[in-house]
PyMOL Python script that loads the backbone (N, CA, C, O; Angstrom):
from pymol import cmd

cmd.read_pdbstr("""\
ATOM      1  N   UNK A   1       5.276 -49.496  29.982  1.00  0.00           N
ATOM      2  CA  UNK A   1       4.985 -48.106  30.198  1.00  0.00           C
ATOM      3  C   UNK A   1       3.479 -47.886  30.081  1.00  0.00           C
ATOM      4  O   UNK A   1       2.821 -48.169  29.080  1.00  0.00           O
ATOM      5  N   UNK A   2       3.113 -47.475  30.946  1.00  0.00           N
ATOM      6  CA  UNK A   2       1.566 -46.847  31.051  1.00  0.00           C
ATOM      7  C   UNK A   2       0.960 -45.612  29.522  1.00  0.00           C
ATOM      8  O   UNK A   2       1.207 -44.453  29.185  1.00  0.00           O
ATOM      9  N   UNK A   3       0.300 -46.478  29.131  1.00  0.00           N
ATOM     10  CA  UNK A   3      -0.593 -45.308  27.588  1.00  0.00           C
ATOM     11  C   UNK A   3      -0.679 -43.791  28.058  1.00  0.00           C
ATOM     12  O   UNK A   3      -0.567 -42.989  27.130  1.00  0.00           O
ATOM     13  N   UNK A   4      -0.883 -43.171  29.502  1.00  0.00           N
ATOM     14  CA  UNK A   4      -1.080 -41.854  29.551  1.00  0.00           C
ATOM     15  C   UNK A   4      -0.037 -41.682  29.386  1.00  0.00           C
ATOM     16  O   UNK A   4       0.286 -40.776  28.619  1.00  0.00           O
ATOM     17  N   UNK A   5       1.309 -42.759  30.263  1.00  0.00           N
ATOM     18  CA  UNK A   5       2.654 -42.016  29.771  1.00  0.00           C
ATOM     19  C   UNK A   5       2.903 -41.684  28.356  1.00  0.00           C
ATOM     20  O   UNK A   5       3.140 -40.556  27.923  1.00  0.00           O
ATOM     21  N   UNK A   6       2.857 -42.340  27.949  1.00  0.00           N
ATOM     22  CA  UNK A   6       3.015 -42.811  26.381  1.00  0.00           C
ATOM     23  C   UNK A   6       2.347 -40.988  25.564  1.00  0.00           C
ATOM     24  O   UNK A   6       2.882 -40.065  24.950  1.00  0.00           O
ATOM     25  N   UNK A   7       1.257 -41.239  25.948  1.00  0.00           N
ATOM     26  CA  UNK A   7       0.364 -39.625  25.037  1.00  0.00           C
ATOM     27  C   UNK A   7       1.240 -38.764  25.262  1.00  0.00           C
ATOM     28  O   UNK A   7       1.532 -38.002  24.341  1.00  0.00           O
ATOM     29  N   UNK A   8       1.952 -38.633  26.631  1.00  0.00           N
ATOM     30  CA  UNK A   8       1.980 -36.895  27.001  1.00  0.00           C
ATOM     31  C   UNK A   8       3.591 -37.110  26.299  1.00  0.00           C
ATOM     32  O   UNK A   8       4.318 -36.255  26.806  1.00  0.00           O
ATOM     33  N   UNK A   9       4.269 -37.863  25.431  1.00  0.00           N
ATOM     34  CA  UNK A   9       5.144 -37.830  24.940  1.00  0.00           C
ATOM     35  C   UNK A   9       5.123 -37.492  23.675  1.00  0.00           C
ATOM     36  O   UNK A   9       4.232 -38.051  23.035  1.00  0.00           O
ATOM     37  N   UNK A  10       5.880 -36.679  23.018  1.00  0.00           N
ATOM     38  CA  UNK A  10       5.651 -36.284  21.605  1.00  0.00           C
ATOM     39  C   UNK A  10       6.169 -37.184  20.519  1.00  0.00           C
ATOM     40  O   UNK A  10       7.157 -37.882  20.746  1.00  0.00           O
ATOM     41  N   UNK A  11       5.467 -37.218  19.168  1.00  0.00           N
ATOM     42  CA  UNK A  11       5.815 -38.409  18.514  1.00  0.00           C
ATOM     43  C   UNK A  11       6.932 -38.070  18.089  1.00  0.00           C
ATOM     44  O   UNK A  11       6.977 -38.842  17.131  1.00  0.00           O
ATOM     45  N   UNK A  12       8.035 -37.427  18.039  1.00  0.00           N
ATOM     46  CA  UNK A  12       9.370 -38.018  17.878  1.00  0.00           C
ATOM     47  C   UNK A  12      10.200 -38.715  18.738  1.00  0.00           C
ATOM     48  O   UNK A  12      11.077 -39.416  18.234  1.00  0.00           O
ATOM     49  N   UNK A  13      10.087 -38.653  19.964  1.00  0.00           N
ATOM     50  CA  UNK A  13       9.938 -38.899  21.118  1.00  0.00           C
ATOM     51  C   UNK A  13       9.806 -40.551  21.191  1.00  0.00           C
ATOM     52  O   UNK A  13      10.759 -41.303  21.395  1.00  0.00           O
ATOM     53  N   UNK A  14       8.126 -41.054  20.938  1.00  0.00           N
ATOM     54  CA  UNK A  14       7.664 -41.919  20.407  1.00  0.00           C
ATOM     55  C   UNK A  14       8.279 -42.479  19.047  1.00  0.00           C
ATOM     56  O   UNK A  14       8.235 -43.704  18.938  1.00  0.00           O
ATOM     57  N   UNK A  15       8.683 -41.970  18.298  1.00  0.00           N
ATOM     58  CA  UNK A  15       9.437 -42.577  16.951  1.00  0.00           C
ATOM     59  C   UNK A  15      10.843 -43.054  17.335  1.00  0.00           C
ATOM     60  O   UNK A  15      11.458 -43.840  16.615  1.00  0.00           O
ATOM     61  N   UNK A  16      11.444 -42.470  18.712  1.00  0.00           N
ATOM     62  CA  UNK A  16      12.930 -43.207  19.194  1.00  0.00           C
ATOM     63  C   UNK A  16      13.059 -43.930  20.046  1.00  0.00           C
ATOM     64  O   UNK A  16      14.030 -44.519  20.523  1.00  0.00           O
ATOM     65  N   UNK A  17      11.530 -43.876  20.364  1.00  0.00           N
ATOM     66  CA  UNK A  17      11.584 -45.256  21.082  1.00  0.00           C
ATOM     67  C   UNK A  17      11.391 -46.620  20.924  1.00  0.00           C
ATOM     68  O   UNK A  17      11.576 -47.594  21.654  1.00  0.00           O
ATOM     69  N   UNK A  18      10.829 -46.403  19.402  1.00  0.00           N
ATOM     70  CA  UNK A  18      10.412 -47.697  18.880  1.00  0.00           C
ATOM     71  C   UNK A  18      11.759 -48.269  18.936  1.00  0.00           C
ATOM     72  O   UNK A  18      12.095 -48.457  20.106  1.00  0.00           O
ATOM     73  N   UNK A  19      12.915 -48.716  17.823  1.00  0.00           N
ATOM     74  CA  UNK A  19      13.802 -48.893  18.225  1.00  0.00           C
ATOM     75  C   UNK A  19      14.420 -49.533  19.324  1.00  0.00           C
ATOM     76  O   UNK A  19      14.897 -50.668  19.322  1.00  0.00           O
ATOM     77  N   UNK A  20      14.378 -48.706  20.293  1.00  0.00           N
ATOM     78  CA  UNK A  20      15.449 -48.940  21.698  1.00  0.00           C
ATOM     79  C   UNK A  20      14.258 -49.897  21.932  1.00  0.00           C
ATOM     80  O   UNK A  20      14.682 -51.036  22.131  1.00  0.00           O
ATOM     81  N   UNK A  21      12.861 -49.815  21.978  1.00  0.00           N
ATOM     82  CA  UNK A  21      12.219 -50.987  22.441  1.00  0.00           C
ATOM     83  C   UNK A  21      12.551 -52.386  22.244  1.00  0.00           C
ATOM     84  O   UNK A  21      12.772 -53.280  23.060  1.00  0.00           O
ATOM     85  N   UNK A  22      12.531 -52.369  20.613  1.00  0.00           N
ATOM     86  CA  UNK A  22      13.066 -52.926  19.713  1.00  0.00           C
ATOM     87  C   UNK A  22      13.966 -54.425  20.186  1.00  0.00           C
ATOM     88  O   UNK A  22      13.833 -55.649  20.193  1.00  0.00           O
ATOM     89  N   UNK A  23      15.284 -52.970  20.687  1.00  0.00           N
ATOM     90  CA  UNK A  23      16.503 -53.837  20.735  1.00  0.00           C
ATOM     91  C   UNK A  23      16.202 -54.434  22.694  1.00  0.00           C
ATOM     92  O   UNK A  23      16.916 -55.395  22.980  1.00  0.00           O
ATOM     93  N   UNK A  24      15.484 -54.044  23.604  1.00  0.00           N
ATOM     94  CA  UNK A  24      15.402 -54.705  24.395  1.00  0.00           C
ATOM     95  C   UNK A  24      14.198 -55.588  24.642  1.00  0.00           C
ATOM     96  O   UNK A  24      13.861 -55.863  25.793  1.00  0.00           O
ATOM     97  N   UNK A  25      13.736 -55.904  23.896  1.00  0.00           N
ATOM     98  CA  UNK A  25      12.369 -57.113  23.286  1.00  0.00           C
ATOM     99  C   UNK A  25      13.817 -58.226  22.636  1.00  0.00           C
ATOM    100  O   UNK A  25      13.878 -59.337  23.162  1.00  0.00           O
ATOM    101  N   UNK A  26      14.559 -57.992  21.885  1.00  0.00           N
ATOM    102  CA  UNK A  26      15.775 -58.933  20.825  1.00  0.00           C
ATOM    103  C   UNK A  26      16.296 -59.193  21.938  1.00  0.00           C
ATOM    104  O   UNK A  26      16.341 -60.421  21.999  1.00  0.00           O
ATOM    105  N   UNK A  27      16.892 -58.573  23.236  1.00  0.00           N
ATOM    106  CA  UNK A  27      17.809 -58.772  24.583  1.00  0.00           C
ATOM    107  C   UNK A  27      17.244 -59.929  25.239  1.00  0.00           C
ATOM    108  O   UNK A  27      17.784 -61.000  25.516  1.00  0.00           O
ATOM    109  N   UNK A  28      15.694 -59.403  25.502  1.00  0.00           N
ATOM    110  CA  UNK A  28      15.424 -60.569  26.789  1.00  0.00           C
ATOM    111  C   UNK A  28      15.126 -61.715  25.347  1.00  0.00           C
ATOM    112  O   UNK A  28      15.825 -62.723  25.448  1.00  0.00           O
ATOM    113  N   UNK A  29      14.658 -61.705  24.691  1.00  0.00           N
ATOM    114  CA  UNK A  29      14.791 -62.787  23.577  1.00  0.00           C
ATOM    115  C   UNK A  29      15.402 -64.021  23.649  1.00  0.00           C
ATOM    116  O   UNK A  29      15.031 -65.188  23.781  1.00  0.00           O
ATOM    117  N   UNK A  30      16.909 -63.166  23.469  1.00  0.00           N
ATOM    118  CA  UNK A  30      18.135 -64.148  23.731  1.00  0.00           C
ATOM    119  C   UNK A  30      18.546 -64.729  24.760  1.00  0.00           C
ATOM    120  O   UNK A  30      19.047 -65.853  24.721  1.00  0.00           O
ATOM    121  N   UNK A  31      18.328 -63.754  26.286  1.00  0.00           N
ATOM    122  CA  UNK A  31      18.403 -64.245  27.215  1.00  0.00           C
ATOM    123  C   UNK A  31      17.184 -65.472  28.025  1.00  0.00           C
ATOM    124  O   UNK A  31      17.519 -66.270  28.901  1.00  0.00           O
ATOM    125  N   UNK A  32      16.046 -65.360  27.564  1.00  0.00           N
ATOM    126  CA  UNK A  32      15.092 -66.295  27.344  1.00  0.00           C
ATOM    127  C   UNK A  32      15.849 -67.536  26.652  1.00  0.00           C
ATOM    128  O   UNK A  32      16.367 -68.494  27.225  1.00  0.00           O
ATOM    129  N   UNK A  33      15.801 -67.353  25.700  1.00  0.00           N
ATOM    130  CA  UNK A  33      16.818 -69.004  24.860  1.00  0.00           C
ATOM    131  C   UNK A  33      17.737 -69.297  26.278  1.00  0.00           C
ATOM    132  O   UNK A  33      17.657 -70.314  26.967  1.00  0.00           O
ATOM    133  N   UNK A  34      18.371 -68.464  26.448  1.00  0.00           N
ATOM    134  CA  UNK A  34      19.824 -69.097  27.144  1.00  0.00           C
ATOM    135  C   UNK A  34      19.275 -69.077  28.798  1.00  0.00           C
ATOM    136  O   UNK A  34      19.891 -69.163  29.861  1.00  0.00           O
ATOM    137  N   UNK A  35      18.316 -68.974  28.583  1.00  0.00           N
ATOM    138  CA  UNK A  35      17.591 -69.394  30.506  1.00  0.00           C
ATOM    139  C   UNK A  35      18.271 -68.464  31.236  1.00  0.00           C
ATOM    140  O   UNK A  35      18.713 -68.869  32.312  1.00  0.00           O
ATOM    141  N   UNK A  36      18.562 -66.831  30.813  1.00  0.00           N
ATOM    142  CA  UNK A  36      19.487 -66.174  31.564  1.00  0.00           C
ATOM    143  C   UNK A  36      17.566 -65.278  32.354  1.00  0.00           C
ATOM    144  O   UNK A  36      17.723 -64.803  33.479  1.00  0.00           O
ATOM    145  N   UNK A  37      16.612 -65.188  31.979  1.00  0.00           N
ATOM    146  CA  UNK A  37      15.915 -64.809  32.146  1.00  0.00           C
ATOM    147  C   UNK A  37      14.891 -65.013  33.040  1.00  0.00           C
ATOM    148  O   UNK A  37      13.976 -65.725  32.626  1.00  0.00           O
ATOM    149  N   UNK A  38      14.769 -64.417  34.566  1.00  0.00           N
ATOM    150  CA  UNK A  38      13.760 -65.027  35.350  1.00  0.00           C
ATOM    151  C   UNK A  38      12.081 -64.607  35.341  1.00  0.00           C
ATOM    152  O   UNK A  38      11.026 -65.046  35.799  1.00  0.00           O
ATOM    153  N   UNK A  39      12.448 -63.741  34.711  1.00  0.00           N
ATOM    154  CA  UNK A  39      10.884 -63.339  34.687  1.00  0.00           C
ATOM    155  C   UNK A  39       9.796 -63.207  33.077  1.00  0.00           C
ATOM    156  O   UNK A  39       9.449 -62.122  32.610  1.00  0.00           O
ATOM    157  N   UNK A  40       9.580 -64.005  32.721  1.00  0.00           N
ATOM    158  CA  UNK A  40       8.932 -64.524  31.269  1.00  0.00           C
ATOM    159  C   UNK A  40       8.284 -63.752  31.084  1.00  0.00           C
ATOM    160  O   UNK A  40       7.939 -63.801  29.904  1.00  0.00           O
ATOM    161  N   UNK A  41       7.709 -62.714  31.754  1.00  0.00           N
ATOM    162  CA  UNK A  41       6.500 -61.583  30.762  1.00  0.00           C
ATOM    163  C   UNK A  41       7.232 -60.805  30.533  1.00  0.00           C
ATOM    164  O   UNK A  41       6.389 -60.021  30.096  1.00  0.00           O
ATOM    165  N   UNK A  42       8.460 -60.085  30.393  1.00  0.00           N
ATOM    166  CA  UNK A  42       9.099 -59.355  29.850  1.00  0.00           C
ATOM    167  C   UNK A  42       9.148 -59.538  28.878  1.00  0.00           C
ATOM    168  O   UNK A  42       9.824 -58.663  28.336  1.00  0.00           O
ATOM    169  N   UNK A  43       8.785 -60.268  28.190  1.00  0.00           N
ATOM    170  CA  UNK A  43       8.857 -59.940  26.453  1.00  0.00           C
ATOM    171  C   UNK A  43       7.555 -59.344  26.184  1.00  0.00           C
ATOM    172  O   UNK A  43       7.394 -58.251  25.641  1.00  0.00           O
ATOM    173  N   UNK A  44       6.466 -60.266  26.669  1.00  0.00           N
ATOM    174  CA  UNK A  44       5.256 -59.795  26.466  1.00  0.00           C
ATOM    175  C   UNK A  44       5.042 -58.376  26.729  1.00  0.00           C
ATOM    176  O   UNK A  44       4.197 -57.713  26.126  1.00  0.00           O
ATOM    177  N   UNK A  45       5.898 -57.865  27.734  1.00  0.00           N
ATOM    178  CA  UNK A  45       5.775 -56.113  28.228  1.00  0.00           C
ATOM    179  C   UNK A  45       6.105 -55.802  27.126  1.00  0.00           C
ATOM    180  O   UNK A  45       5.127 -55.554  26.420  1.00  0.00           O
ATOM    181  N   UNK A  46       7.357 -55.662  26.475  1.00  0.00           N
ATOM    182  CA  UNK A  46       7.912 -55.479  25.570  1.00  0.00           C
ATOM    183  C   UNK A  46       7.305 -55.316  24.414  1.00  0.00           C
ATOM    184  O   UNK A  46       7.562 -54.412  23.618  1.00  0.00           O
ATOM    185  N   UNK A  47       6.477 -56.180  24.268  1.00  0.00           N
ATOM    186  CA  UNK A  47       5.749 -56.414  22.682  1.00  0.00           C
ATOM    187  C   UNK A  47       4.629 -55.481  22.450  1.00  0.00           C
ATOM    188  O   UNK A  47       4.432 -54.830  21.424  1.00  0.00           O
ATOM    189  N   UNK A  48       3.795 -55.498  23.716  1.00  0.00           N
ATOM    190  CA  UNK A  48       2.687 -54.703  24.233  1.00  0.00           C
ATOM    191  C   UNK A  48       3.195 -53.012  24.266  1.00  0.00           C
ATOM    192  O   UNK A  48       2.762 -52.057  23.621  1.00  0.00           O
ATOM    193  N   UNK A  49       4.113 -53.079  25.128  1.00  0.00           N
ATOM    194  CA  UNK A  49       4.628 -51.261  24.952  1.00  0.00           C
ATOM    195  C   UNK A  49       4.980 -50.942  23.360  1.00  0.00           C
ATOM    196  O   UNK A  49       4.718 -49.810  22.953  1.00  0.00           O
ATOM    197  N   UNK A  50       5.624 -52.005  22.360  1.00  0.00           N
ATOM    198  CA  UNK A  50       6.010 -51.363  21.047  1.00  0.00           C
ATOM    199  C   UNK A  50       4.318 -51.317  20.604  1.00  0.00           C
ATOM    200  O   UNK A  50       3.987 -50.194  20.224  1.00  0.00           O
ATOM    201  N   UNK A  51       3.685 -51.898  20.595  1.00  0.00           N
ATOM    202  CA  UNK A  51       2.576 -51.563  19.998  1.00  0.00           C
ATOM    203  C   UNK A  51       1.806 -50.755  20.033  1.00  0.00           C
ATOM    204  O   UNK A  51       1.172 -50.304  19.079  1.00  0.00           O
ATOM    205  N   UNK A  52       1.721 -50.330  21.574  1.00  0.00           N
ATOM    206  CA  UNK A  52       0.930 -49.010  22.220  1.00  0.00           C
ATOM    207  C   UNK A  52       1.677 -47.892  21.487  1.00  0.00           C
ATOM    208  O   UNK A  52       1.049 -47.187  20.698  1.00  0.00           O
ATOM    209  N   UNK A  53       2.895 -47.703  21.687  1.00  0.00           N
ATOM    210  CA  UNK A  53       3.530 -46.765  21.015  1.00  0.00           C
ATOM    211  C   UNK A  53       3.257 -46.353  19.480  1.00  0.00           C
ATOM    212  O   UNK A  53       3.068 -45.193  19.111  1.00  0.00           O
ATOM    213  N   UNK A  54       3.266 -47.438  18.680  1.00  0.00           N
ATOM    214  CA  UNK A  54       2.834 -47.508  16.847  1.00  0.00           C
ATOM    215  C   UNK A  54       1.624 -47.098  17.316  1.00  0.00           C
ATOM    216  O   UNK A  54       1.475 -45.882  17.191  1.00  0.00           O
ATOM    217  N   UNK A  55       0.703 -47.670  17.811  1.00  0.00           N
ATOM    218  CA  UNK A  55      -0.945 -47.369  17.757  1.00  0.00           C
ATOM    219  C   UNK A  55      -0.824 -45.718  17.555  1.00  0.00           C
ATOM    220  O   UNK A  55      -0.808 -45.024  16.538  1.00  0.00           O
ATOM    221  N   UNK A  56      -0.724 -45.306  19.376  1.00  0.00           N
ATOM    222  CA  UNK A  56      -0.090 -43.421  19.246  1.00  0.00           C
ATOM    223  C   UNK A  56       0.222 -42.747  18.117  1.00  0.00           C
ATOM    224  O   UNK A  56      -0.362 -41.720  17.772  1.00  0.00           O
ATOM    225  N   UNK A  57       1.259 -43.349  17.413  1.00  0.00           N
ATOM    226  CA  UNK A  57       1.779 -42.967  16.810  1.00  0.00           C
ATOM    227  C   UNK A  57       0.844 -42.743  15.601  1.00  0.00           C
ATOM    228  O   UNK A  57       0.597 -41.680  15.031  1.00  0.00           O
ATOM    229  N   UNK A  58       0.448 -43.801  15.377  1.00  0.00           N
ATOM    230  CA  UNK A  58      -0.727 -44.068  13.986  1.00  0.00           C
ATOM    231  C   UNK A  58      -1.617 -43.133  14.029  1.00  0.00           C
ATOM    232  O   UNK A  58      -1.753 -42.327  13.108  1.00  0.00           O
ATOM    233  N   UNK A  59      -2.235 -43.127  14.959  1.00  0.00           N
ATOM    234  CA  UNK A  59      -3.334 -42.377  15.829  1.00  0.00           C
ATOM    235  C   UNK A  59      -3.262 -40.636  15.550  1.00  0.00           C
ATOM    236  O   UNK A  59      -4.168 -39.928  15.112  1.00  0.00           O
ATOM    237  N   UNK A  60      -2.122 -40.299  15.888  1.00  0.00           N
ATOM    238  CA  UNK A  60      -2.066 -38.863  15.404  1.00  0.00           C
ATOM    239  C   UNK A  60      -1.417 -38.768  14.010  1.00  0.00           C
ATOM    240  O   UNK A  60      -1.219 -37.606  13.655  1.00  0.00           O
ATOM    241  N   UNK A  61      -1.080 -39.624  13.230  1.00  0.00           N
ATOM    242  CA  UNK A  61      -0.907 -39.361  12.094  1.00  0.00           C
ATOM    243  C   UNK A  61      -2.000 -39.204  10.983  1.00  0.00           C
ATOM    244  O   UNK A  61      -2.075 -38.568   9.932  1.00  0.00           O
ATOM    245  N   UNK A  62      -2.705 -39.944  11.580  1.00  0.00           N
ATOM    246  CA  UNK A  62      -4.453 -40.511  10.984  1.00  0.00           C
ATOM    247  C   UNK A  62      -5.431 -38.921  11.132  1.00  0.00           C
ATOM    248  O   UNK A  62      -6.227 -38.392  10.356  1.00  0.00           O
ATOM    249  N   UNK A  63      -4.891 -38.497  12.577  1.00  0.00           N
ATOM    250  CA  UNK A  63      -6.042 -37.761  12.746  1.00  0.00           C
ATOM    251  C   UNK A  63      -5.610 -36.171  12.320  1.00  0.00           C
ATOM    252  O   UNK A  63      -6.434 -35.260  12.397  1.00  0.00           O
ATOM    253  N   UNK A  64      -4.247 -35.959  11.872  1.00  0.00           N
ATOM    254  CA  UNK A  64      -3.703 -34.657  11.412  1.00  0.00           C
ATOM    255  C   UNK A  64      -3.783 -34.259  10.565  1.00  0.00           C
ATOM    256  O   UNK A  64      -3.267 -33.163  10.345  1.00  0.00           O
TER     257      UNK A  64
END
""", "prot")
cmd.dss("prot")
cmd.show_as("cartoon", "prot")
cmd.util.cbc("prot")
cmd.orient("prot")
């Protein structure tokens, strides 16, 4: 997901998505092990969007 997307979302919003990210970062995971997976940067998306999200998140908690 694109960071502007990410801002114009409100942090609770952002707080339920951590989570669901979460559990589809653990998905392709498994499907990675089991070679069900053709495209290998999907985790890396994955890892990268939960973080952008915490950053956000941090970010207006820091600055409120």
């Amino acid at each position: 997901m694109n960071t502007r997307d990410l801002k114009e979302k409100t942090t609770e919003d952002l707080l339920q998505m951590i989570p669901a990210v979460e559990r589809q970062l653990s998905d392709v995971r498994f499907n990675l092990a089991a070679g069900r997976v053709k495209n290998v940067k999907e985790a890396r998306l994955l890892r990268r969007t939960i973080a952008r999200v915490k950053t956000i998140v941090r970010e207006r908690v820091t600055h409120t």
